[in-house]
N, C-alpha and C positions, 0 to 999 in steps of 0.2 A: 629283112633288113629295111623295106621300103617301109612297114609298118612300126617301128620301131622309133627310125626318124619322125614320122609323120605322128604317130601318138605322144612321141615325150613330150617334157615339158619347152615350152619354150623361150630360153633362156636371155633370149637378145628382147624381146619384149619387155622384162623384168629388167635389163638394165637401160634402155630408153628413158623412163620417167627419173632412175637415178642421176643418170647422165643430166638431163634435161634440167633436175632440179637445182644439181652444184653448180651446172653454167648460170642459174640464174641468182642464187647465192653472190656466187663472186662477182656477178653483173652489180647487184645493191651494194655489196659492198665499196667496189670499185666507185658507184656514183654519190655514197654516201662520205668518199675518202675525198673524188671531186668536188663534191658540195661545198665540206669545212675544209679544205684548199682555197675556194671562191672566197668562204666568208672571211677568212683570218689576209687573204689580199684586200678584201674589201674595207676590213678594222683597219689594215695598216695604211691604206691610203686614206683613209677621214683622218687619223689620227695626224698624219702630215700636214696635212692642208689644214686643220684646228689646231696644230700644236702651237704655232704662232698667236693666235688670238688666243689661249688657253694661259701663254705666258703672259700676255701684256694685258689680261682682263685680271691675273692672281698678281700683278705688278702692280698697276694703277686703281684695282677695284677691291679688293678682298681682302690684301694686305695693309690697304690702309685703312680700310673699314675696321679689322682686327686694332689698328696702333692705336684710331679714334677711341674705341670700346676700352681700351685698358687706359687710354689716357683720360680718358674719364670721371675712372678713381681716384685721381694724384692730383696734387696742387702744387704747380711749378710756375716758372715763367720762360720765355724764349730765349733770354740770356742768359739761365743758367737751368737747362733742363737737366744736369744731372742731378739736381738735388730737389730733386720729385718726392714729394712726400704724401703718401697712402691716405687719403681720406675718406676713402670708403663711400658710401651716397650724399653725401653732405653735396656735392656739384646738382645732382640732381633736386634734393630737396631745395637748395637756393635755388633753382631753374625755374619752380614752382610757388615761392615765395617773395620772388623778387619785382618788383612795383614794372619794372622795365621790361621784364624777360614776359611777362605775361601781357603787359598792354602790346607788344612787340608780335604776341600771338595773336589777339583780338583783330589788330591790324591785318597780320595773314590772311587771316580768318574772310576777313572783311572784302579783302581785294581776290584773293580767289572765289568767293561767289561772285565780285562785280565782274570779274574777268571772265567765268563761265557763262553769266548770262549775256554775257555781250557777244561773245568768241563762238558760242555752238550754235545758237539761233542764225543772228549772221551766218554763220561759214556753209551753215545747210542753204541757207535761200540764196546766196552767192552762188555753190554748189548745183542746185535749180537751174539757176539760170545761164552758167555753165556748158550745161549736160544741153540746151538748147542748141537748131544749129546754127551758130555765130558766124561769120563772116572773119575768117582770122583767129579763128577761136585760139588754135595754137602762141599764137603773140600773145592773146588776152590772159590765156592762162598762165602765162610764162611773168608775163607785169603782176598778177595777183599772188604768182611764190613770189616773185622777187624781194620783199621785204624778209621773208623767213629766212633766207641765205644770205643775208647783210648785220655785220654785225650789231649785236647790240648796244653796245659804248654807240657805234656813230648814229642807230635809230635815235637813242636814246638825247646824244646831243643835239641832234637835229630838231625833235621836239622839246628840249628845251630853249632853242632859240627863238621856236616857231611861240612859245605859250609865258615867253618872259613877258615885264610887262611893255615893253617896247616892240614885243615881237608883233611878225605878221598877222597869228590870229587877234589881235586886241587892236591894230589898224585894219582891219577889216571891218571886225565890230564897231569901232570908232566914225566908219562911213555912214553907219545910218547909226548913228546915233548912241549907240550901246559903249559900258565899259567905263576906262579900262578895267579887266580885271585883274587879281594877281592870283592867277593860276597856279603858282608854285610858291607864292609864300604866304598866302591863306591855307588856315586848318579847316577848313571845309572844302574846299575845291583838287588842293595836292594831292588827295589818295586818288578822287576821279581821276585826276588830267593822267597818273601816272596808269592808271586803268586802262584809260585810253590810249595813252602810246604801246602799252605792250600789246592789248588789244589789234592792235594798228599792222602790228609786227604779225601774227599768231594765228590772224585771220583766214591769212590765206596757207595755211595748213590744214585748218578745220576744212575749209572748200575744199584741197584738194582731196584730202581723205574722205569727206562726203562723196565726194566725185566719184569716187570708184566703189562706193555703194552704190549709187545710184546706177552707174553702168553693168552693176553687175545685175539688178533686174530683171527679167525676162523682158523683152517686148511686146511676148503674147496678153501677159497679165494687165498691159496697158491699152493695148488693142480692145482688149474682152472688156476692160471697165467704160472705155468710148462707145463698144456695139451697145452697152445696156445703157448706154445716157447720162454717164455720171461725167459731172464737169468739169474741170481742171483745179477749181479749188477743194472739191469733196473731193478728188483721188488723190489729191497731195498729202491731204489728211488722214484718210481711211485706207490709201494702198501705200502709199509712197513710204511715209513715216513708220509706218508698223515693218513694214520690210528692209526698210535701215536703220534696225532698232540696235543691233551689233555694230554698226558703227557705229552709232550715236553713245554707247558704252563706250569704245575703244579713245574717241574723241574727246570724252568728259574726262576718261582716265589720264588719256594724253595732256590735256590742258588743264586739269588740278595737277599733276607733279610738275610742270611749267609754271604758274601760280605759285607753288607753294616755295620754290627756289629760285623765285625772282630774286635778284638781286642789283644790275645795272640799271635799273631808272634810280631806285632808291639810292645808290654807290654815285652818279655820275651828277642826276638832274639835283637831289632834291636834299643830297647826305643827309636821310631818315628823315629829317625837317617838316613843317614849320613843328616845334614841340613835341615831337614822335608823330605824327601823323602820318610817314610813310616810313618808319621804323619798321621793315622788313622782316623777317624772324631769321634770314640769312646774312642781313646786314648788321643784323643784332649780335652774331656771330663771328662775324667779319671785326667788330668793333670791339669785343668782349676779348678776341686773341689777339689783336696786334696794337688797339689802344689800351687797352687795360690789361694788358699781360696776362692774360687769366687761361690759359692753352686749354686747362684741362677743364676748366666752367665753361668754354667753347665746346669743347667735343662733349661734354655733358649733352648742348643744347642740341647739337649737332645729331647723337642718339635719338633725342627728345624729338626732335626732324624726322628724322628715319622711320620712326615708328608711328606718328603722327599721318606723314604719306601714306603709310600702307595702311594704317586704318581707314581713312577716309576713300584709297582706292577702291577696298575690300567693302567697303557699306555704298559707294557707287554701285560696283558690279554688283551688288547682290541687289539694290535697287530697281536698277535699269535693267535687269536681267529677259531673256526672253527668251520662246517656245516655238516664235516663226521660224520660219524655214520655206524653202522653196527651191 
């Protein structure tokens, strides 16, 4: 009998590893039923928290971009939109053929590259000198946003009291000697001066957005350029600038779609004036739908807008593009 038990086979061995395996079966199971439990709570709180901004971005952004695009084929006027009538391209080809609508771009044109090269250069050496340690620095930087969170209407009319010809800057110049000039109703000087107020405004964004390149830097990479002897103007050049090359994209991007939908210098100081010379390509738009009743030659130009930005975004970044890292 003793030999018997002790030779056969034995049978609780053979069911240990079965045993073994189902508990661990139902174990993955069990944690792969917890898992998409976790995810499908996880969907449904973003979807909460985004549903809000999701409604009032297809409200204010999508929906109207959609009514622009169709209102773009019709030729109506505001007083009587129901009798909208299908023109098919014909808004766009006048968009294109029209003596206004095209000198109205040339101007765009013109004042977003004076506004970039004035806005990114500034705002990086601003940004510089920033990232120093100031005395107060907090207040300082707080005075250089100030202008970007005040509205534009009052920037706007405040520089044109300052640059009429009675104004503060033409007695100043007046004290030694200079002047007067007429800053805003001369065709040579109006696009500048309007450069220069939004500039004015715009600056201290480009600074702060430098700013937090620049602090994102390592400190060692600047340490290491000091042990080997390079001097503050070769490392601003050769380390500094190559290493906020991504911001310096994001900046250009940022400040040509600002540029390009300017509208309250041209609206407030200078109504497109003297002769189109601050003819806006937004206030060209602005004027084409509620003075010349033309909705859907607006939203033509308005498209014509749209696609223009992302072109020029899209040939910045691929420009500016870069391979640094660190």
């Amino acid at each position: 009998m003793t030999n018997v038990i002790t030779d056969g086979p034995d049978r609780s061995a053979d069911l240990r590893p079965r045993a073994t395996g189902g508990t661990s079966a139902r174990a993955r199971s069990s944690h792969q039923k917890s898992e998409r439990s976790r995810q499908r709570s996880e969907i449904r709180t973003a979807v909460i928290f985004l549903a809000p901004f999701l409604v009032l971005l297809m409200m204010f952004q999508y929906i109207p971009l959609a009514v622009m695009a169709r209102d773009s084929f019709h030729s109506f006027t505001l007083f009587n939109p129901e009798m909208a009538q299908f023109v098919g391209f014909d808004n766009f080809a006048r968009a294109f053929t029209n003596p206004t609508a095209l000198g109205s771009m040339l101007v765009t044109l013109t004042f977003m590259l004076g506004f970039i090269a004035v806005t990114v250069p500034l705002g990086f050496l601003l940004a510089v000198y920033l990232n120093t340690h100031l005395p107060a620095r907090g207040i300082i930087r707080t005075l250089v946003f100030l202008p970007v969170v005040t509205s534009t209407v009052v920037v706007a009319t405040m520089w044109g009291f300052l640059l009429n010809q009675s104004g503060l800057v033409n007695s100043a110049l007046g004290s030694i000697g200079a002047g007067p000039f007429n800053f805003l109703t001369d065709t040579g000087l109006a696009l500048p001066a309007v450069i220069l107020m939004s500039a004015w405004q715009q600056i201290g964004l480009a600074a702060i957005m430098f700013l937090g390149g620049l602090q994102s830097i390592p400190d060692e990479i600047h340490e290491a350029a000091s042990v080997d002897g390079i001097g503050p103007i070769r490392r601003l050049f050769a380390i500094t600038l190559p290493l906020v090359s991504r911001t310096t994209v994001l900046v250009t991007v940022v400040m040509t779609v600002f540029a390009i939908q300017a509208f309250a210098p041209a609206y407030v100081v200078t109504n497109g004036g003297p002769e189109g010379s601050t003819n806006l390509f937004v206030f060209e738009i602005y004027r084409s739908a509620f003075f010349l009743q033309q909705p859907g030659y607006a939203s033509a130009l308005s498209v014509v807008l749209l696609g223009f930005a992302l072109l020029i975004s899209a040939i910045e970044m691929r420009l500016l593009r870069t391979t640094w890292s660190y």
